[in-house]
C-alpha positions, -999 to +999 in steps of 0.1 A: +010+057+045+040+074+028+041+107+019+026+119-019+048+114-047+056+143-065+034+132-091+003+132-075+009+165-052+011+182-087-021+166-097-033+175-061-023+214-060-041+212-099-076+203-088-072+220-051-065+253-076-090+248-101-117+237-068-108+272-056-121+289-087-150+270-088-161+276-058-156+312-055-176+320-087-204+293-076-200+315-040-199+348-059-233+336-079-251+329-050-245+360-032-252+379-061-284+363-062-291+374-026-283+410-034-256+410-007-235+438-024-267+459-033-282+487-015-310+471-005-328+434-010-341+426-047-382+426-047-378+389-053-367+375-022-387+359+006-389+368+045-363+336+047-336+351+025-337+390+031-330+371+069-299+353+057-290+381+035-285+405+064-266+379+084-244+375+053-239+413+051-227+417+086-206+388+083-191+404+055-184+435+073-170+418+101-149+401+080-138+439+063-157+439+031-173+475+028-216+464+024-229+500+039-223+535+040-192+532+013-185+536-024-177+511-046-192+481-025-173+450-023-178+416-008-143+401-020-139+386+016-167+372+025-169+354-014-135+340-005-145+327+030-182+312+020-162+294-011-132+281+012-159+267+042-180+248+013-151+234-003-132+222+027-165+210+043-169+188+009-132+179+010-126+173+046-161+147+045-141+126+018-110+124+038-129+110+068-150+090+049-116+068+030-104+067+069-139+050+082-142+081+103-177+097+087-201+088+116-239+089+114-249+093+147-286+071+143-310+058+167-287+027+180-251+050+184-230+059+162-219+042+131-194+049+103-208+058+068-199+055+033-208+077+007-230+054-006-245+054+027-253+088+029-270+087-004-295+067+008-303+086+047-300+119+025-344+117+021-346+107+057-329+133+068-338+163+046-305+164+025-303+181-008-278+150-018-256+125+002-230+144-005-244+172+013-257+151+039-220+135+046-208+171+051-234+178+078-220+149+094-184+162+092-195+193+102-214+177+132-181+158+143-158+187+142-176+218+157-144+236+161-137+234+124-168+240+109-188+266+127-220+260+140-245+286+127-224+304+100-241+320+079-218+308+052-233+270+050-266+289+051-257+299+017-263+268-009-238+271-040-254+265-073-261+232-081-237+232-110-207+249-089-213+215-061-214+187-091-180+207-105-167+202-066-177+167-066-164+157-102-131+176-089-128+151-060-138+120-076-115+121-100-082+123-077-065+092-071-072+073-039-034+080-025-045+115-018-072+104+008-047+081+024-010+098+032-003+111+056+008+147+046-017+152+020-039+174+042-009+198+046-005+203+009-039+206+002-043+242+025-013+247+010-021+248-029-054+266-018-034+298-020-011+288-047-024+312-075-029+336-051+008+332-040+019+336-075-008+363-084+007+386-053+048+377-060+044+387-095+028+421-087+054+429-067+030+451-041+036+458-009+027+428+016-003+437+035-032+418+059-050+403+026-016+394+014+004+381+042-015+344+043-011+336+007+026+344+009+031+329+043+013+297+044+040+271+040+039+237+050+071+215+053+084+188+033+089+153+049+125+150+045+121+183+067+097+166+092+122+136+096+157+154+098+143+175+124+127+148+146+154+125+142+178+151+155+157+158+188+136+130+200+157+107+178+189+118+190+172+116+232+165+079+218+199+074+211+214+095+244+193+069+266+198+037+243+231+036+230+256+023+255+290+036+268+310+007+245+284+015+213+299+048+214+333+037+220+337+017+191+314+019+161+328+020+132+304+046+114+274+065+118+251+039+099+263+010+125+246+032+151+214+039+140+212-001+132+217-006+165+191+016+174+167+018+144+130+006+151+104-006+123+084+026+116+111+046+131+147+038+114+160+073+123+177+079+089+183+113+093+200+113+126+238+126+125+266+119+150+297+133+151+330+126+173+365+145+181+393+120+168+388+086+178+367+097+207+329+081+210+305+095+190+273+116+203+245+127+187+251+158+169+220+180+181+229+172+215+220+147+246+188+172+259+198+161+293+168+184+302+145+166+289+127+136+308+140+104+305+103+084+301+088+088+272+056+088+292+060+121+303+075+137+268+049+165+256+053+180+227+042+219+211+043+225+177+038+266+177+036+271+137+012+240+136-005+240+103-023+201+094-001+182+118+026+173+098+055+173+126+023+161+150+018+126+126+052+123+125+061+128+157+031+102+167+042+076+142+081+072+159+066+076+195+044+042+193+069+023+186+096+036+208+069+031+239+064-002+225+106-011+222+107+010+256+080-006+280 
């Protein structure tokens, strides 16, 4: 899908803001319910949540909230990371589940779900909702994302806090779920108040500061100007013959001649000296190999993949073209 219009990313970065705030007051609530920033446990809890309010307490202080032995108490940290896992959890189940990736692993293998679907397993399985059952099932999928055993998803959010969340999501457009950069933005705009809130104080940038300011993600004509002007430009190196070089007339004749469907290469450049034969201006990367079946690729400042899609989506059909 193509990238978010700039109508809809502003739409995006308005309910990915106002989700934030939701959820951090619903996650703020709950803890304070739990005591977590008090002394010691209110009279009213059981065995079961005087448990989950020590692991919650220690997470916090492993996180560097200050929950014993210092004055004032704070739990500003551990608030921000139980809001952020529930939210993302909720979010990230709806992405898979427009994509037919939410699988329900039953009895006969696994199957994709709907939302609908998980409405109705929710009382089989002992789900508060199925939405909250289709986020078990995200969780369940991506271990590495959503911890196992955090104490976090312990914690339930108000009931009122979750049906905000879900009204939140429901009401953005279906483009969102589909493009291909819309994950990207959406980490992004989770710390765009904060990023405002910290630039207009004008304090020194410290280790709570540093990811709100830092977090950016890149723009697709980014993405495609800089692939173009690698792997497009080893394309053209290994593509383009001797006489192509020679005697096109311009730089738009050339990347005709070696344009693919889902990989036009509009952003590659070529330059020559006089009427010499044009080469790609990034460079031939002689070094690099000259199958595409042993290309690798590292992206070292890998946020959501955006350079990783992209990169995917013009390697397919250059294999294709190529073997």
């Amino acid at each position: 899908m193509p990238p978010l219009t700039k109508q809809v990313r502003n739409q995006l970065e308005a309910a990915v803001t106002s989700a934030r705030e939701t959820a951090e007051a619903g996650a703020r609530s709950a803890l304070d319910y739990l005591g977590v920033a008090c002394a010691s446990p209110p009279a009213y809890l059981d065995e079961v949540r005087r448990g989950l309010r020590d692991r919650l307490r220690l997470h916090g202080r492993q996180l560097g909230d200050r929950l014993k032995g210092d004055t004032p108490w704070t739990m500003d940290r551990l608030v921000e990371e139980t809001a952020y896992e529930h939210w993302h959890r909720m979010f990230f189940a709806r992405f898979l589940e427009a994509k037919d990736l939410l699988i329900y692993r039953s009895s006969g293998g696994p199957v994709p779900v709907t939302l609908e679907d998980c409405e109705s397993l929710a009382p089989m399985e002992k789900a508060e909702d199925g939405r909250e059952f289709a986020e078990r099932c995200a969780a369940r999928m991506l271990p590495g994302i959503f911890r196992a055993g955090s104490p976090a998803f312990e914690l339930l959010l108000p009931p009122e806090s979750r049906q905000d969340l879900a009204k939140i999501i429901a009401d953005l457009p279906p483009e969102v779920f589909e493009a291909d950069d819309s994950l990207g933005w959406c980490y992004q705009h989770h710390q765009s108040r904060r990023k405002n809130e910290i630039n207009a104080s004008e304090v020194k940038i410290g280790e709570r500061e540093l990811p709100s300011v830092t977090q950016l993600f890149s723009e697709p004509y980014m993405v495609g100007f800089l692939l173009d002007n690698t792997l497009g430009a080893w394309w053209a190196t290994r593509k383009l013959s001797g006489a192509d070089l020679a005697t096109a007339g311009n730089e738009d004749e050339l990347r005709r001649r070696i344009g693919l469907p889902g990989a036009p290469l509009a952003w590659l450049r070529f330059v020559r000296d006089g009427e010499g034969p044009w080469t790609p201006a990034a460079g031939t990367f002689a070094r690099w190999p000259d199958r595409l079946a042993d290309f690798r690729m590292l992206d070292p400042c890998c946020g959501s993949g955006h350079f990783l899609v992209a990169a995917f989506k013009m390697l397919v059909p250059m294999r294709m073209a190529d073997e």
